[in-house]
Phi, psi and omega in degrees: 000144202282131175308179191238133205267151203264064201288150205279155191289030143274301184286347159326294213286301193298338179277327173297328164282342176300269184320346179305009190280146166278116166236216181228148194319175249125134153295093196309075230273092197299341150325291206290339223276299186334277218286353176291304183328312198273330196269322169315330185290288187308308154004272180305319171277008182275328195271342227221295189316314206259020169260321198230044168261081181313345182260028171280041191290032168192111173188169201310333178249001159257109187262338187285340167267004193263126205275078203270152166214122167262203189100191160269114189098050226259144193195152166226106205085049188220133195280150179284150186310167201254092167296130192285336171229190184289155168270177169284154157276005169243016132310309197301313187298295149354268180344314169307283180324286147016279173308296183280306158357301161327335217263329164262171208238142214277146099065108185240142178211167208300315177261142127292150186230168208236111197264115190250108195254113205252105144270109198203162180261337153231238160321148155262125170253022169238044171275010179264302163313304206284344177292287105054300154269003142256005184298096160144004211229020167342116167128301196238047161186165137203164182231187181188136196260142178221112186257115187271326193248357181195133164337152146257181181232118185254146187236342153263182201244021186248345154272032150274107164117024159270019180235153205271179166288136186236167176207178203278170189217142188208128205321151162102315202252194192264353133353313200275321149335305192282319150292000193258299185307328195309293174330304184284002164299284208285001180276293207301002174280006178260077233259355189284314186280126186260332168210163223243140189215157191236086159252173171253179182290352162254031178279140169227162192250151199266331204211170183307201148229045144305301188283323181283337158292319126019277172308311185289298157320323188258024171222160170266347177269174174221145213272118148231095224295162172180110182210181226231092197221134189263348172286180206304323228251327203224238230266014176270333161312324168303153204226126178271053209219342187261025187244139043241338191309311183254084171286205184275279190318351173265351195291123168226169197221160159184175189291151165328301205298045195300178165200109194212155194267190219297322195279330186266346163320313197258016166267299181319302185302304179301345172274147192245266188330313183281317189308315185284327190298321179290275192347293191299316194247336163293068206213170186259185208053064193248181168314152206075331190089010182244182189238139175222138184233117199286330179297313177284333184221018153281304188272008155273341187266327170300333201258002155285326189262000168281314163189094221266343186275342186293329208247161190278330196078355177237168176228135200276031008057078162307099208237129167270048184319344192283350169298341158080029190252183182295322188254146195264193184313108163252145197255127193298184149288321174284002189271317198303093198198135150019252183338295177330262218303330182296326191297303199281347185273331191234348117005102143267036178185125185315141073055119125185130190259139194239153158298359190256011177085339219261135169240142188266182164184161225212120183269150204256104182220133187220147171068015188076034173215154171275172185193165188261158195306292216263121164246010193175147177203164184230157007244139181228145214271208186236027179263324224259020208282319192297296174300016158285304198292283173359283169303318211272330177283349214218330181256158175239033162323308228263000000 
């Protein structure tokens, strides 16, 4: 009789239930029984090796050291970045605040709310549309008016007693900033409200607003334009006066008209360091003859160099750029039909005219799907209201 080989008691005990069916005598076949043996070992020891390798933060069967980011630019395991320089100490600091901000989680509450924030100089003149587009939906908005140049006269009721302390404002300048902040102060004293929309007085919404509470809520990110433009109108603006903190190669441009959520609201409000380095150096008249306007480029550029994976690159805020002048394309009474608002409405894909004349375009895509742009556009003059209320009651466009 053959010795009996001295195999570990887990794989016995598995070979005896196996055969315990009563069969006829068999030539055991000692190959495969090897390689079962071999392939347990490695098993065991893949599993037993990275516990008690502390620099061992990853591995198939330990997942908790593994370094997951969703969003856009999705990475795994990805070592932290390499500062091309020393920071400042009130970079580290900045940074700290940032990082942990980043690090939180909204709010959470039974309604979330959609904060419609009216940058304007007086009267709104589509508030009978934007009434229109908030009837029936209590609860789930609120707004708030920043009138820089006169009280306005409200005609809905859903913007009577919204309106904040304001102060004047002026095209160009770091005023319109300031007033952007005001607004995102007074939202965010709400804890209820999760995102933030930046409109002006010649804004109208594009779409019901189901869909735009929809849109804005079910995604993670916040639409904030931010792109790249290397002629006189984009990085002929940076000012080095703005170093070490803002460099050139960090320097961006994108539309005003923002719209974001809580975590980065509450980023905005907390920064000190980039605002003021725009404030001081971002301005129009600089040295050169030349102009810089901080409402187009501080916040694509804090949050290009903050959380570059966070922002959308687009702004759900419909603009017309293509005439290619300082302000862009207003829109009449006669412009106003059906085919417009279906086109603005259905637009997958961004924009951004650049100084060389060249237009880029940016497909407005989240999650590996395409998706239309646009939840509200501009400038549409205040002839054009009637025939708005019109389309937005009888179509469904909208």
């Amino acid at each position: 009789m053959k010795k009996e080989l001295a195999w570990p008691q887990f794989i016995r005990n598995h070979l005896i239930m196996v055969g315990s069916r009563p069969r006829s005598h068999l030539k055991r076949p000692n190959w495969i029984i090897v390689l079962v043996f071999i392939v347990c070992f490695f098993l065991i020891a893949a599993y037993i090796y990275p516990l008690r390798t502390p620099s061992s933060t990853c591995s198939f069967f330990n997942a908790q050291g593994c370094s997951f980011v969703g969003g856009r630019g999705s990475t795994y395991s990805r070592p932290p970045p390499v500062q091309a320089r020393q920071l400042t100490d009130a970079e580290v600091e900045s940074r700290v605040v940032i990082n942990e901000i980043l690090k939180y989680y909204s709010v959470q509450t039974k309604v979330p709310k959609v904060a419609f924030m009216f940058l304007t100089p007086g009267s709104l003149p589509f508030e009978k549309l934007w009434h229109m587009f908030f009837q029936g939906h209590e609860g789930k908005f609120t707004v708030y008016v920043h009138a820089s140049k006169e009280k306005p006269v409200h005609v809905s009721s859903y913007f009577v007693g919204r309106d904040i302390h304001s102060e004047p404002v002026t095209w160009g300048k770091v005023s319109m900033v300031e007033a952007e902040r005001r607004l995102l102060a007074n939202a965010l004293l709400d804890p209820d409200n999760q995102h933030f929309v930046l409109l002006s007085d010649s804004c109208i919404p594009v779409r019901r607003f189901d869909f735009v509470y929809n849109y804005l809520l079910l995604t993670s990110v916040s639409f904030i334009d931010s792109y790249v433009d290397l002629g006189p109108h984009g990085n002929g603006r940076y000012v080095e006066r703005m170093l070490p903190e803002v460099e050139k190669k960090d320097f961006r441009k994108g539309s005003q008209w923002f719209s974001m959520k809580r975590q980065h609201a509450i980023i905005t409000m907390a920064d000190s360091l980039y605002f003021t380095k725009f404030k001081h150096h971002c301005r129009p008249n600089m040295e050169g003859n030349r102009n810089c306007y901080s409402d187009e480029h501080y916040l694509p550029t804090f949050f290009n160099m903050v959380d570059p994976g966070g922002i959308a690159n687009w702004s759900v805020t419909y603009v017309d750029w293509s005439e290619r002048k300082w302000h862009p394309r207003s829109f009449r009474a006669h412009d106003i039909t059906y085919q417009l608002m279906k086109k603005i409405a259905y637009i997958d894909e961004s924009p951004h005219y650049t100084s060389d004349a060249k237009r880029t375009v940016t497909p407005c895509e989240l999650n590996g799907s395409k998706r239309s742009c646009y939840l509200f556009a501009r400038k549409f003059y205040p002839e054009t209201q009637d025939r708005l209320i019109k389309l937005f009651s009888n179509s469904t466009t909208f």
